[in-house]
mmJSON file of the N, C-alpha and C atoms, coordinates in Angstrom:
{"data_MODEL":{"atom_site":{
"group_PDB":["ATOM","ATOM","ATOM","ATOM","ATOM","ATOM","ATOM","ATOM","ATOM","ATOM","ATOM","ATOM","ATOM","ATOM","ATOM","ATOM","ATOM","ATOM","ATOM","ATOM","ATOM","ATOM","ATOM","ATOM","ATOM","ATOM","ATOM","ATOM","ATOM","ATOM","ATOM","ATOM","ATOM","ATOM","ATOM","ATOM","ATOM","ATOM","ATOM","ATOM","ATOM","ATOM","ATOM","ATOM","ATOM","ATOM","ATOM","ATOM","ATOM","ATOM","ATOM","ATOM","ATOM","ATOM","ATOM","ATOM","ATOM","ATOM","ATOM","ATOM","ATOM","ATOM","ATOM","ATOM","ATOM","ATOM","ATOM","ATOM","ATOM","ATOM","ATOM","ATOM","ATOM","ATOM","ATOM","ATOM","ATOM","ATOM","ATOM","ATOM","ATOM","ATOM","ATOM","ATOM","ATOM","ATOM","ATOM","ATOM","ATOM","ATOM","ATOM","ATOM","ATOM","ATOM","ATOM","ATOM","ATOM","ATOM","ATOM","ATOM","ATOM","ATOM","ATOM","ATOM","ATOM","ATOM","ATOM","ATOM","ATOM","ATOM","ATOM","ATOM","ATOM","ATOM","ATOM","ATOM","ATOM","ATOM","ATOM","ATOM","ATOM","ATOM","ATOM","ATOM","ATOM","ATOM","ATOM","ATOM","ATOM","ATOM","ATOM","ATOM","ATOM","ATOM","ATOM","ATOM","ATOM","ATOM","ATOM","ATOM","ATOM","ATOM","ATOM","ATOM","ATOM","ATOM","ATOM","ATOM","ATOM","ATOM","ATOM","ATOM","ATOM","ATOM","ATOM","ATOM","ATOM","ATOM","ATOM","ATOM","ATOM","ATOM","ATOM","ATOM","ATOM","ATOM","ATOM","ATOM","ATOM","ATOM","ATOM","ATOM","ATOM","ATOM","ATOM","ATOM","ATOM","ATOM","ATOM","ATOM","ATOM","ATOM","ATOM","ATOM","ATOM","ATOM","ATOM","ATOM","ATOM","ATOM","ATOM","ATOM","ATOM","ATOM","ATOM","ATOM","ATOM","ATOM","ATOM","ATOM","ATOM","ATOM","ATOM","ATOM","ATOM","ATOM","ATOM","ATOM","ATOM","ATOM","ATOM","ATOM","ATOM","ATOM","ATOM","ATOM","ATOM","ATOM","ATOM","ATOM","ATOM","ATOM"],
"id":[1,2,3,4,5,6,7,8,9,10,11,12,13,14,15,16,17,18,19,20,21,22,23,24,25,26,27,28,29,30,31,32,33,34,35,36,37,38,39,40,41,42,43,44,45,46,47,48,49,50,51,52,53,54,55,56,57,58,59,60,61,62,63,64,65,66,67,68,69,70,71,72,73,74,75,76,77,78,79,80,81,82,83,84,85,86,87,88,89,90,91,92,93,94,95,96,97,98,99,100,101,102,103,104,105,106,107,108,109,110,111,112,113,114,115,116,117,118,119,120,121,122,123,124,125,126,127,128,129,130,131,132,133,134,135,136,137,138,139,140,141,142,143,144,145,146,147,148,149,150,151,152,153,154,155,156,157,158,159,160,161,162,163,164,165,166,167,168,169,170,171,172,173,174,175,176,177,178,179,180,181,182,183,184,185,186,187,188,189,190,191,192,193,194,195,196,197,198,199,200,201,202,203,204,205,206,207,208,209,210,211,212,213,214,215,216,217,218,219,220,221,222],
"type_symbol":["N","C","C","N","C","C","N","C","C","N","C","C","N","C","C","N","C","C","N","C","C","N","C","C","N","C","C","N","C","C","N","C","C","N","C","C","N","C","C","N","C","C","N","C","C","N","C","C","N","C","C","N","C","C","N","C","C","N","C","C","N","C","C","N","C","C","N","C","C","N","C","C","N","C","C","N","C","C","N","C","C","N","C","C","N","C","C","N","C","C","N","C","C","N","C","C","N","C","C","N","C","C","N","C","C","N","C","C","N","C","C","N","C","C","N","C","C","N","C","C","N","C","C","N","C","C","N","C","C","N","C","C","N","C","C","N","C","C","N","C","C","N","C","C","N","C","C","N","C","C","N","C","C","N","C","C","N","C","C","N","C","C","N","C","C","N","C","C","N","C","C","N","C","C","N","C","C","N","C","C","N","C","C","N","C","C","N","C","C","N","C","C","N","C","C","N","C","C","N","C","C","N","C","C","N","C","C","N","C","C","N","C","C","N","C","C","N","C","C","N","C","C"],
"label_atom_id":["N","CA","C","N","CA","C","N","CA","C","N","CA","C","N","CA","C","N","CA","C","N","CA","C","N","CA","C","N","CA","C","N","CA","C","N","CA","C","N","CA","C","N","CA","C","N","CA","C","N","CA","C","N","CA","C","N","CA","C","N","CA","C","N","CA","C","N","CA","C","N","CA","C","N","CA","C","N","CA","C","N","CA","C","N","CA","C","N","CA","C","N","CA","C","N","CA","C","N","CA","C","N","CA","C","N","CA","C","N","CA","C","N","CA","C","N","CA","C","N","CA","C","N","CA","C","N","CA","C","N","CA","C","N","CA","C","N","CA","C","N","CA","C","N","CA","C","N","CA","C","N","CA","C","N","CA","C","N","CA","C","N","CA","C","N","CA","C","N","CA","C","N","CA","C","N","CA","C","N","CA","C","N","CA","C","N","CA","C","N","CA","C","N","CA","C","N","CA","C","N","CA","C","N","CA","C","N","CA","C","N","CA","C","N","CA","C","N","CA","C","N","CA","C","N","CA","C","N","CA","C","N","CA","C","N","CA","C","N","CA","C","N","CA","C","N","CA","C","N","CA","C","N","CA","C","N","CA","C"],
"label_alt_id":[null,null,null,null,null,null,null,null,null,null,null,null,null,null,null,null,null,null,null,null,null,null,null,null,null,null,null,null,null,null,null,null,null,null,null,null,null,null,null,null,null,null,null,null,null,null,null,null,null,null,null,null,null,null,null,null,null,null,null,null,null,null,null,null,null,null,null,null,null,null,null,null,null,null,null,null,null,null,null,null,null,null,null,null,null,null,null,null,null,null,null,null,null,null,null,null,null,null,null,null,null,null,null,null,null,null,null,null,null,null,null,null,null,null,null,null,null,null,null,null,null,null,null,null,null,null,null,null,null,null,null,null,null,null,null,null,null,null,null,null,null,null,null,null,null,null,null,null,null,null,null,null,null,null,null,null,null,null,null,null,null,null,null,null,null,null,null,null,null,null,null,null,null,null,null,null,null,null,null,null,null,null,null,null,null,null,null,null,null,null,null,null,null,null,null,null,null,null,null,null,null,null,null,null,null,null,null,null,null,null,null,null,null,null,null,null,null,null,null,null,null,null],
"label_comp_id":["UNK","UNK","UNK","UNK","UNK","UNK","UNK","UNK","UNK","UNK","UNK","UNK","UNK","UNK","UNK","UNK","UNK","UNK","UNK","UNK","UNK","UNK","UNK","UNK","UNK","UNK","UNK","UNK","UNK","UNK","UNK","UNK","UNK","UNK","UNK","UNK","UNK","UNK","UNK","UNK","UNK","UNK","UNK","UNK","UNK","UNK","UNK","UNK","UNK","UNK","UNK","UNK","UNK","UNK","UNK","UNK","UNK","UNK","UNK","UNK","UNK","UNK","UNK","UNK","UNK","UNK","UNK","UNK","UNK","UNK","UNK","UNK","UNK","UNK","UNK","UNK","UNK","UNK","UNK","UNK","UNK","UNK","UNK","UNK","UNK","UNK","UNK","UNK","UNK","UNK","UNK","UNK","UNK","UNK","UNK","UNK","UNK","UNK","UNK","UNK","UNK","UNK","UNK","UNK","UNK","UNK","UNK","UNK","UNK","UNK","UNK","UNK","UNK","UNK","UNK","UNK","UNK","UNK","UNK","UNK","UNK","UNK","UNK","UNK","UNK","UNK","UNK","UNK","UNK","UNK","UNK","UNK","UNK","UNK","UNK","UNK","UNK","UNK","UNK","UNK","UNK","UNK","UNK","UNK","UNK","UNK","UNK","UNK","UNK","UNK","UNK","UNK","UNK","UNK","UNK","UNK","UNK","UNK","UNK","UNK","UNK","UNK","UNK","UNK","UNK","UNK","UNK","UNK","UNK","UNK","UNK","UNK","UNK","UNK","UNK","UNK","UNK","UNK","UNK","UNK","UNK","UNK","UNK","UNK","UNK","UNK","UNK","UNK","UNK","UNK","UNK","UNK","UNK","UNK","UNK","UNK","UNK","UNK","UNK","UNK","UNK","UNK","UNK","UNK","UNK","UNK","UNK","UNK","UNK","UNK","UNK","UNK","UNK","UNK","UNK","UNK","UNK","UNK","UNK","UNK","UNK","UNK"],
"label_asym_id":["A","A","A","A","A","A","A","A","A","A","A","A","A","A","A","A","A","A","A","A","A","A","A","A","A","A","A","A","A","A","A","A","A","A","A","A","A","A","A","A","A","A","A","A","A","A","A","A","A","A","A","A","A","A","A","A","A","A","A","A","A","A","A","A","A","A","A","A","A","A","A","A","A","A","A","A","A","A","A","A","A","A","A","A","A","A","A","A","A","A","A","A","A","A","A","A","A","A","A","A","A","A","A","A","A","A","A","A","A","A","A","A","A","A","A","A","A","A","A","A","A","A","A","A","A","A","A","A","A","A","A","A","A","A","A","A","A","A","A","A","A","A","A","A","A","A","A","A","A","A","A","A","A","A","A","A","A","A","A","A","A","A","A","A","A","A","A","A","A","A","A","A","A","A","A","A","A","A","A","A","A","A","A","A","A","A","A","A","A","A","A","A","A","A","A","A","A","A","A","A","A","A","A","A","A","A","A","A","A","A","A","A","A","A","A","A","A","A","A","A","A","A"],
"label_entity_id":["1","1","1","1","1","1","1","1","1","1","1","1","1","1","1","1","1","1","1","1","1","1","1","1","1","1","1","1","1","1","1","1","1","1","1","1","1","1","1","1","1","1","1","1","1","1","1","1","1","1","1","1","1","1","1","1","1","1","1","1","1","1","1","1","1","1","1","1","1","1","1","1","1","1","1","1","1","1","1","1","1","1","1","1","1","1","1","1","1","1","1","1","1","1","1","1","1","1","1","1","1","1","1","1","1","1","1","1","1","1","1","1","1","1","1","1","1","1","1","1","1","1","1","1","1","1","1","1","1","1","1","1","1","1","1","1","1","1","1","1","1","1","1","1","1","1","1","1","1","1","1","1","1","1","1","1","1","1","1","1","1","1","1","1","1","1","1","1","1","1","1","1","1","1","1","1","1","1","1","1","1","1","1","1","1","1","1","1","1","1","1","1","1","1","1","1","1","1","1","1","1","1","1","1","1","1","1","1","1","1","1","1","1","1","1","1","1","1","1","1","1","1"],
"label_seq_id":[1,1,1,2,2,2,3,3,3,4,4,4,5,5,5,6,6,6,7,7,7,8,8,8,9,9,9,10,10,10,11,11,11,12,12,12,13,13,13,14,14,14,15,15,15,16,16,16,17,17,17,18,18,18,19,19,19,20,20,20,21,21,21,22,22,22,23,23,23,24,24,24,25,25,25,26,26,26,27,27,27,28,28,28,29,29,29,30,30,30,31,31,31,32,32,32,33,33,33,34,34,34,35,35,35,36,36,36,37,37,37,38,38,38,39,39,39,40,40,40,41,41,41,42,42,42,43,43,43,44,44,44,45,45,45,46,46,46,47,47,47,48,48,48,49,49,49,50,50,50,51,51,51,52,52,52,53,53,53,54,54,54,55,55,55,56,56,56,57,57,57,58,58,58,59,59,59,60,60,60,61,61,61,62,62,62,63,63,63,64,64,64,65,65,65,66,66,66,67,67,67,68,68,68,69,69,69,70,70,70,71,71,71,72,72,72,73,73,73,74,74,74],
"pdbx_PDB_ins_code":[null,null,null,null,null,null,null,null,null,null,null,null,null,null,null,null,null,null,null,null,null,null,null,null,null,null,null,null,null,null,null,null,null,null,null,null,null,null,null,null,null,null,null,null,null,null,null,null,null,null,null,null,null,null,null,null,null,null,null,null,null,null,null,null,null,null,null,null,null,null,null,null,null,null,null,null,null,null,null,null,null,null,null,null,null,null,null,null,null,null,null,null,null,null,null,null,null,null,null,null,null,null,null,null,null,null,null,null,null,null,null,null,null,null,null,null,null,null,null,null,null,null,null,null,null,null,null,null,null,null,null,null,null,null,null,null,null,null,null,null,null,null,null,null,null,null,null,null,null,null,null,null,null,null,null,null,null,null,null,null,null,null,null,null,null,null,null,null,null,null,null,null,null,null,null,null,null,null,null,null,null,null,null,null,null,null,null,null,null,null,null,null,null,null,null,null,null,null,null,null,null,null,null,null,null,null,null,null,null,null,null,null,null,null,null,null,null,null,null,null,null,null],
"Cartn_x":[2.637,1.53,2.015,1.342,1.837,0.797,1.594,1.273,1.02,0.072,-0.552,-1.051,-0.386,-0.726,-1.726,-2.856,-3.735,-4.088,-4.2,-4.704,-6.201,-6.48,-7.492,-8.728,-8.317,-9.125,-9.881,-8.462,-9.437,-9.928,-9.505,-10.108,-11.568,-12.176,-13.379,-14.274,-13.405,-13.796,-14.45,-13.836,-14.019,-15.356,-15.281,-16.002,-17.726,-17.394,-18.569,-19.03,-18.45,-18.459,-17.455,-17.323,-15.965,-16.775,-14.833,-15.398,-14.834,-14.538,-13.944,-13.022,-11.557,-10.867,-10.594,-11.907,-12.136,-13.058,-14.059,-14.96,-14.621,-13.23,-12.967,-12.009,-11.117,-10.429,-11.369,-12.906,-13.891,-14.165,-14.48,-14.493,-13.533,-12.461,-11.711,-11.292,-11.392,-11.624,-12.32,-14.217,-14.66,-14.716,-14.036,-13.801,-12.538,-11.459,-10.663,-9.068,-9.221,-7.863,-7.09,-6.135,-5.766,-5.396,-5.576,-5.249,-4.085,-2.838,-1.922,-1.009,-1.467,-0.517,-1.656,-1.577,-1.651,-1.259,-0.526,0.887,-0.123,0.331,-0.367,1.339,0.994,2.607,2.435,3.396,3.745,2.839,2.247,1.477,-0.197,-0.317,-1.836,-2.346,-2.002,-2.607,-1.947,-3.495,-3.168,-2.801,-2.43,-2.283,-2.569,-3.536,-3.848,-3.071,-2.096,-1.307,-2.183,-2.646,-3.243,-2.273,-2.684,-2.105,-3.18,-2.317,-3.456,-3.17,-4.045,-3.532,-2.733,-1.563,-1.085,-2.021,-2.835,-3.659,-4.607,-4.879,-5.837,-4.99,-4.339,-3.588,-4.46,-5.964,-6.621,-6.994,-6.288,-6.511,-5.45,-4.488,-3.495,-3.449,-4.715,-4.409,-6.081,-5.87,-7.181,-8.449,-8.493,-9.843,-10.178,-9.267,-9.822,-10.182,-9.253,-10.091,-11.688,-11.486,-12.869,-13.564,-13.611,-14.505,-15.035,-14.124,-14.321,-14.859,-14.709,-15.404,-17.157,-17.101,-18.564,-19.056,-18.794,-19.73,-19.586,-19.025,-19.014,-19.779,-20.233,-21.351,-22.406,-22.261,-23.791,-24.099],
"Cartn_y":[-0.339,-1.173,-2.597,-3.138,-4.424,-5.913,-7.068,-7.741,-8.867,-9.529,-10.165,-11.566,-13.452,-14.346,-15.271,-15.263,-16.122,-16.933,-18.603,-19.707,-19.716,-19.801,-19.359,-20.101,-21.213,-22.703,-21.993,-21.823,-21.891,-20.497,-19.251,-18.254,-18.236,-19.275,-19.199,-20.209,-20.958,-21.603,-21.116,-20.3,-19.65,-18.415,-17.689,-17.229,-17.908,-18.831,-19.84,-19.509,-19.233,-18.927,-19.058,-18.888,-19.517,-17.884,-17.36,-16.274,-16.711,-15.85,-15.71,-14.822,-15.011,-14.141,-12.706,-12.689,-11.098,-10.855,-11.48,-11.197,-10.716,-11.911,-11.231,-9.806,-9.839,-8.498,-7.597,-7.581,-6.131,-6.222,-7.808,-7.108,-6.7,-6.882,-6.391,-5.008,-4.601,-3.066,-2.627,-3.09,-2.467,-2.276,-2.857,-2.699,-1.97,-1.688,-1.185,-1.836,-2.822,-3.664,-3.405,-4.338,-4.342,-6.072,-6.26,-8.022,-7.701,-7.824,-7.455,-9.166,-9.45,-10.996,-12.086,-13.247,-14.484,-15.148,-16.067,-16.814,-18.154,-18.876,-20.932,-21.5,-22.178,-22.65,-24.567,-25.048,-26.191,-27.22,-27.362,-28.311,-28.163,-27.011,-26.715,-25.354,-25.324,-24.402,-23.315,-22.184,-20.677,-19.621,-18.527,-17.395,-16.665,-15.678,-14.624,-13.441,-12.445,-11.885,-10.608,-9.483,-8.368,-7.577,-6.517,-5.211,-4.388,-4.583,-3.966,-2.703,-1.666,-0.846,-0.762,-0.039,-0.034,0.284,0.673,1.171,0.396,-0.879,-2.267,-2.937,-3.462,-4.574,-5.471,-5.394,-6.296,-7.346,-6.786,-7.557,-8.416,-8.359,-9.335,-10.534,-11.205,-12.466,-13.471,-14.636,-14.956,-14.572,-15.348,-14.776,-13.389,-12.082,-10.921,-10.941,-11.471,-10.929,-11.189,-12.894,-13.23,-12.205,-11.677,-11.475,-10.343,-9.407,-8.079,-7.876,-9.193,-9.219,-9.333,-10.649,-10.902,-10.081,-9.076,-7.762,-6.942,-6.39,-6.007,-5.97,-7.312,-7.945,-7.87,-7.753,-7.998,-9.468],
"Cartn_z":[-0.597,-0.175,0.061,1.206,1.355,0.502,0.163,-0.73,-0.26,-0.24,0.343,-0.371,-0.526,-1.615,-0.765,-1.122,-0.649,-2.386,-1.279,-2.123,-2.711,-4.298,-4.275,-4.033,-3.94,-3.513,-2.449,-1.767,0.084,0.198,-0.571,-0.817,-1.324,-2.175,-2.622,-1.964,-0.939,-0.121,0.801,1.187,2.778,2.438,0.95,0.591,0.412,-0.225,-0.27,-1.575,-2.846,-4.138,-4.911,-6.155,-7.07,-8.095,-8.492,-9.293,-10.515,-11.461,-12.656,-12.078,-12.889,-12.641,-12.937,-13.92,-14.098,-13.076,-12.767,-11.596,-10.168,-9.683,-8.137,-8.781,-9.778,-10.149,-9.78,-10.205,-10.204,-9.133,-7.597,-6.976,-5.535,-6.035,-5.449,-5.925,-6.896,-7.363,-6.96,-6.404,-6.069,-4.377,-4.301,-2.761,-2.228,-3.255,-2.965,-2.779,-3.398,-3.434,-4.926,-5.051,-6.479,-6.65,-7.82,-7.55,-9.256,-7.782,-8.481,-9.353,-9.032,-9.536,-9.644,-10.484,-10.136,-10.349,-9.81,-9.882,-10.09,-10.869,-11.232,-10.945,-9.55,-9.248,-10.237,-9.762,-10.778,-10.551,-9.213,-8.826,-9.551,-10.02,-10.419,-9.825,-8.22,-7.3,-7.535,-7.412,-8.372,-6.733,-6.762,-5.892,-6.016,-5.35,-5.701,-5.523,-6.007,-5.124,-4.947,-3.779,-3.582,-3.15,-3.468,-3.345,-2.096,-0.807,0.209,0.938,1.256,1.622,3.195,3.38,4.505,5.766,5.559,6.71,7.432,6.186,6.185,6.656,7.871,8.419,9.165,8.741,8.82,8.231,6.979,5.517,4.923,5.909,5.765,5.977,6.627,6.479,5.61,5.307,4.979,5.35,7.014,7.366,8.058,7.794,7.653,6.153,5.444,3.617,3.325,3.712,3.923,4.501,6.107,6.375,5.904,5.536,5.078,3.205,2.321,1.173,1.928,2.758,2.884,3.306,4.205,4.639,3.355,2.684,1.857,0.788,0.671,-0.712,0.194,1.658,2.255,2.751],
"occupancy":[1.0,1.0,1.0,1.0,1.0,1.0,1.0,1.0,1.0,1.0,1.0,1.0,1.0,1.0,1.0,1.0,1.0,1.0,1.0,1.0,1.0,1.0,1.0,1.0,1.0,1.0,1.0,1.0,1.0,1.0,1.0,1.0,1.0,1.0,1.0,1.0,1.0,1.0,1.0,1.0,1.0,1.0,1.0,1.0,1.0,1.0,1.0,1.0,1.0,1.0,1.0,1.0,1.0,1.0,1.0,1.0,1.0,1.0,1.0,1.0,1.0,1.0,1.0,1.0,1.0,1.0,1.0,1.0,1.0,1.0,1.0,1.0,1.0,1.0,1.0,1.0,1.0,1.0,1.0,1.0,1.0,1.0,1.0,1.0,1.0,1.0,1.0,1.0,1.0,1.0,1.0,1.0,1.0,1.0,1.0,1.0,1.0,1.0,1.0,1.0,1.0,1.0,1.0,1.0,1.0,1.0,1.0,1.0,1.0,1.0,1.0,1.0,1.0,1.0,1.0,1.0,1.0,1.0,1.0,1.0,1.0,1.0,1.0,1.0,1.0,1.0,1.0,1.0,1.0,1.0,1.0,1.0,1.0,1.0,1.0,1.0,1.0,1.0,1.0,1.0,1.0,1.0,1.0,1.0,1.0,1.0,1.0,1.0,1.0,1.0,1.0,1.0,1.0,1.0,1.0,1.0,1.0,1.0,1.0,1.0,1.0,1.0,1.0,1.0,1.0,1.0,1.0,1.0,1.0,1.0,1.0,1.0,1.0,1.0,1.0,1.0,1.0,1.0,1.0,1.0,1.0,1.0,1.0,1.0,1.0,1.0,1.0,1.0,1.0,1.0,1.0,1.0,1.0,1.0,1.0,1.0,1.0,1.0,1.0,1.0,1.0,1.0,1.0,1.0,1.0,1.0,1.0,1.0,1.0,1.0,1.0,1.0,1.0,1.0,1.0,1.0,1.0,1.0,1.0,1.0,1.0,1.0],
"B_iso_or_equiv":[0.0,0.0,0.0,0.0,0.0,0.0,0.0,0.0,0.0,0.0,0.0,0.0,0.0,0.0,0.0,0.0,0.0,0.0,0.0,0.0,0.0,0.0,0.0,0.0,0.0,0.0,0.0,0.0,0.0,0.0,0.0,0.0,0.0,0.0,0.0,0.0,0.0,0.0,0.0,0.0,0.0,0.0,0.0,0.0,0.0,0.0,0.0,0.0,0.0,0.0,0.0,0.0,0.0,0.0,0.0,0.0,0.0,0.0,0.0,0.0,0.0,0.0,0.0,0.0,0.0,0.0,0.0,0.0,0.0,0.0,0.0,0.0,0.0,0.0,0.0,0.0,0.0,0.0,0.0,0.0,0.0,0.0,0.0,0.0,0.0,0.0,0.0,0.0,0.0,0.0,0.0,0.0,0.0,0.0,0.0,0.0,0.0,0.0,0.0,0.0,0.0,0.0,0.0,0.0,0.0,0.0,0.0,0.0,0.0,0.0,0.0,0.0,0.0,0.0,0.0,0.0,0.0,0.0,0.0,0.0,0.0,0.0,0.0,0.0,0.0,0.0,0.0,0.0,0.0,0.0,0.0,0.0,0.0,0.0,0.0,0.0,0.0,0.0,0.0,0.0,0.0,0.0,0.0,0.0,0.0,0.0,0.0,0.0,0.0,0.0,0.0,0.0,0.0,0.0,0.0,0.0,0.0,0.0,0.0,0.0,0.0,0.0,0.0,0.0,0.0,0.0,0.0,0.0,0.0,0.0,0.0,0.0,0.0,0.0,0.0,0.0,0.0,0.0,0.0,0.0,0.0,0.0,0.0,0.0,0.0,0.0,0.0,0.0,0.0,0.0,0.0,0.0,0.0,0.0,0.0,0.0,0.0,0.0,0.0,0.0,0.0,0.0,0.0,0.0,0.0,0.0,0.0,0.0,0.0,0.0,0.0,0.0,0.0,0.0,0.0,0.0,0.0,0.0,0.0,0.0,0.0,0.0],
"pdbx_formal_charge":[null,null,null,null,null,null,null,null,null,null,null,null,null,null,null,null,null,null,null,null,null,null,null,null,null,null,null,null,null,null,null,null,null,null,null,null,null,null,null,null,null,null,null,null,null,null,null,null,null,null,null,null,null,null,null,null,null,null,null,null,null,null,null,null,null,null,null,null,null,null,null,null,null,null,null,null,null,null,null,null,null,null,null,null,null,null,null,null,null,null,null,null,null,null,null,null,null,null,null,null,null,null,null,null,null,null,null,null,null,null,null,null,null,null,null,null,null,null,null,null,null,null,null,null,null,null,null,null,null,null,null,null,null,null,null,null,null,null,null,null,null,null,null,null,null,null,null,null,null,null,null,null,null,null,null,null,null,null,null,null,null,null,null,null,null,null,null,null,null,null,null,null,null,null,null,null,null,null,null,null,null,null,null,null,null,null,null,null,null,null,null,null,null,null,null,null,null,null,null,null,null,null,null,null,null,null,null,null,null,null,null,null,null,null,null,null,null,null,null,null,null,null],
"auth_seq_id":[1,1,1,2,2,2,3,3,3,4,4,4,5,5,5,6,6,6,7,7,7,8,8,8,9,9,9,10,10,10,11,11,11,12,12,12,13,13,13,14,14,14,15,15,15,16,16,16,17,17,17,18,18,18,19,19,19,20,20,20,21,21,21,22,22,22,23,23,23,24,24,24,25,25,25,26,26,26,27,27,27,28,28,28,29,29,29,30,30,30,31,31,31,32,32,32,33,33,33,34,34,34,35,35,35,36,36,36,37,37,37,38,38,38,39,39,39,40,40,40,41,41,41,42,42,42,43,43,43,44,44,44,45,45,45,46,46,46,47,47,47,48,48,48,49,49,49,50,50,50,51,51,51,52,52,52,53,53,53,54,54,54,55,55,55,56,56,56,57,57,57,58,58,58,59,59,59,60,60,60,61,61,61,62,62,62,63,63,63,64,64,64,65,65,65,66,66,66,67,67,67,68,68,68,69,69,69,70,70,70,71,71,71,72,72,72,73,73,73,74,74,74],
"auth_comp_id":["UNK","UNK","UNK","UNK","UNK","UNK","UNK","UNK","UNK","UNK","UNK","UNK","UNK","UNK","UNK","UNK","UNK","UNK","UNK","UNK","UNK","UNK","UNK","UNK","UNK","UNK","UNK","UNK","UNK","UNK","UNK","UNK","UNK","UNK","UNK","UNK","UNK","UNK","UNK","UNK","UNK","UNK","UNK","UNK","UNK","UNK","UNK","UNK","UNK","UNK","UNK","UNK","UNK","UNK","UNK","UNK","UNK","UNK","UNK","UNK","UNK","UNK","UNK","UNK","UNK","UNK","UNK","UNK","UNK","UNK","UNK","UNK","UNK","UNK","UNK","UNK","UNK","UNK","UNK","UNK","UNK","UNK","UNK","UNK","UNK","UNK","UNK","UNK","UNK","UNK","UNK","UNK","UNK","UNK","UNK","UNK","UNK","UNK","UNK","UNK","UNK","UNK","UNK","UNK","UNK","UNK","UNK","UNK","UNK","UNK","UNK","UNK","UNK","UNK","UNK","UNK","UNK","UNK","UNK","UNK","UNK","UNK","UNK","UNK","UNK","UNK","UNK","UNK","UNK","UNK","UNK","UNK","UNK","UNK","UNK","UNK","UNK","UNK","UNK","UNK","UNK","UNK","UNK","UNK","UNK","UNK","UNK","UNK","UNK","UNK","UNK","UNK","UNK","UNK","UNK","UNK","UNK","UNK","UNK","UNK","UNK","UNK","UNK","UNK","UNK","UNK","UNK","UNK","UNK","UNK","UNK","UNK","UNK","UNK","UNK","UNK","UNK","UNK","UNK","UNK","UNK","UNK","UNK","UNK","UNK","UNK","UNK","UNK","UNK","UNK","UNK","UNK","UNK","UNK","UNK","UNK","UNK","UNK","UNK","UNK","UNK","UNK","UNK","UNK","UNK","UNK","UNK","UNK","UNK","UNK","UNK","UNK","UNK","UNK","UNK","UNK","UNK","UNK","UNK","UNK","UNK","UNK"],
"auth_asym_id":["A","A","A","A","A","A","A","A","A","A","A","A","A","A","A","A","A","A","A","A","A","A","A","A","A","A","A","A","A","A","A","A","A","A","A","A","A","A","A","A","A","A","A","A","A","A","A","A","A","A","A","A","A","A","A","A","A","A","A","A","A","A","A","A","A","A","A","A","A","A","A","A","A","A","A","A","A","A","A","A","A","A","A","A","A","A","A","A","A","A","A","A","A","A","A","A","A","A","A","A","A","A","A","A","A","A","A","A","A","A","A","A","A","A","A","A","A","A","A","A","A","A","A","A","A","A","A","A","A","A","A","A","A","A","A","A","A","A","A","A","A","A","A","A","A","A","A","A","A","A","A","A","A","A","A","A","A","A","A","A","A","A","A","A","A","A","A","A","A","A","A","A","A","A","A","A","A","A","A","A","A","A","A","A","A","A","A","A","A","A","A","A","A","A","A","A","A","A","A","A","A","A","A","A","A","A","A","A","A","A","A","A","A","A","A","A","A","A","A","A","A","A"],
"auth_atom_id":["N","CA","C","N","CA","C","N","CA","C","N","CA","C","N","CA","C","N","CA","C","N","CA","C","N","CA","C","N","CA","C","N","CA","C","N","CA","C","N","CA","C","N","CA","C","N","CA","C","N","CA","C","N","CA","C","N","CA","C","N","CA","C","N","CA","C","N","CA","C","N","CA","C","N","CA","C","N","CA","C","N","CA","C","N","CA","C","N","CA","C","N","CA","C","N","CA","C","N","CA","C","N","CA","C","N","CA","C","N","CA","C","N","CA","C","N","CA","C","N","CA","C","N","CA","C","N","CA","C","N","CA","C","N","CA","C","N","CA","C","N","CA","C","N","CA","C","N","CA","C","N","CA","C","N","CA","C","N","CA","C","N","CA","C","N","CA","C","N","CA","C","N","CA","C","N","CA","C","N","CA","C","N","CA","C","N","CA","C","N","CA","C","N","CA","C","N","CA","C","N","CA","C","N","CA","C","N","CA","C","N","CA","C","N","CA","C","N","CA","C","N","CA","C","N","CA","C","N","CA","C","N","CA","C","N","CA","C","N","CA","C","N","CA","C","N","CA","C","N","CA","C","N","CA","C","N","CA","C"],
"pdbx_PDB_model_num":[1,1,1,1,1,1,1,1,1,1,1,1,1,1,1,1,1,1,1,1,1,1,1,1,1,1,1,1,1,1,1,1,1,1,1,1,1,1,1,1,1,1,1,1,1,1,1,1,1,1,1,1,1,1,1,1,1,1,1,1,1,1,1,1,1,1,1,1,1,1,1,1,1,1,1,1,1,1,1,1,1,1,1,1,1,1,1,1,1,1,1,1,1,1,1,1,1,1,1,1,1,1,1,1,1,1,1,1,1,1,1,1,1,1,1,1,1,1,1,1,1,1,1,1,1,1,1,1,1,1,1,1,1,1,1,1,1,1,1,1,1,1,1,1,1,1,1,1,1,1,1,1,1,1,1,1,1,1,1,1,1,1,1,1,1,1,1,1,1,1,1,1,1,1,1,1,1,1,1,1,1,1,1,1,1,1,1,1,1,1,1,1,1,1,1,1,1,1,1,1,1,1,1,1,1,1,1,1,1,1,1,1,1,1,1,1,1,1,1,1,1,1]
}}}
């Protein structure tokens, strides 16, 4: 599976919500991801690393993740 590090700033940005990090874990479980890493680099700013499926090469970049959580939640 390919691995995928989005910033989570602009990740909850773009979302238009801020989770807990057990929160996006469930829902990216429930959508079918894995939130395989999160890296806190030296400056402060965290990474999310995902685990995406090969078949989702839509989901490789930010704004497919975005768009495909927000339909998702509705």
């Amino acid at each position: 599976m390919p691995t995928v590090g989005v910033n989570r700033e602009a990740l909850f940005k773009a979302l238009g919500q801020t989770y807990t990090e057990e929160a996006f874990d469930e829902l990216c479980f429930e959508f079918g991801l894995e939130l395989d890493e999160v890296v806190v680099e030296e400056n402060g700013e965290t990474t999310y690393k995902l685990d995406i499926g090969a078949n989702r090469y839509d989901l490789l970049c930010l704004e497919g993740l975005v768009r495909a959580l927000l339909i998702f939640q509705g």
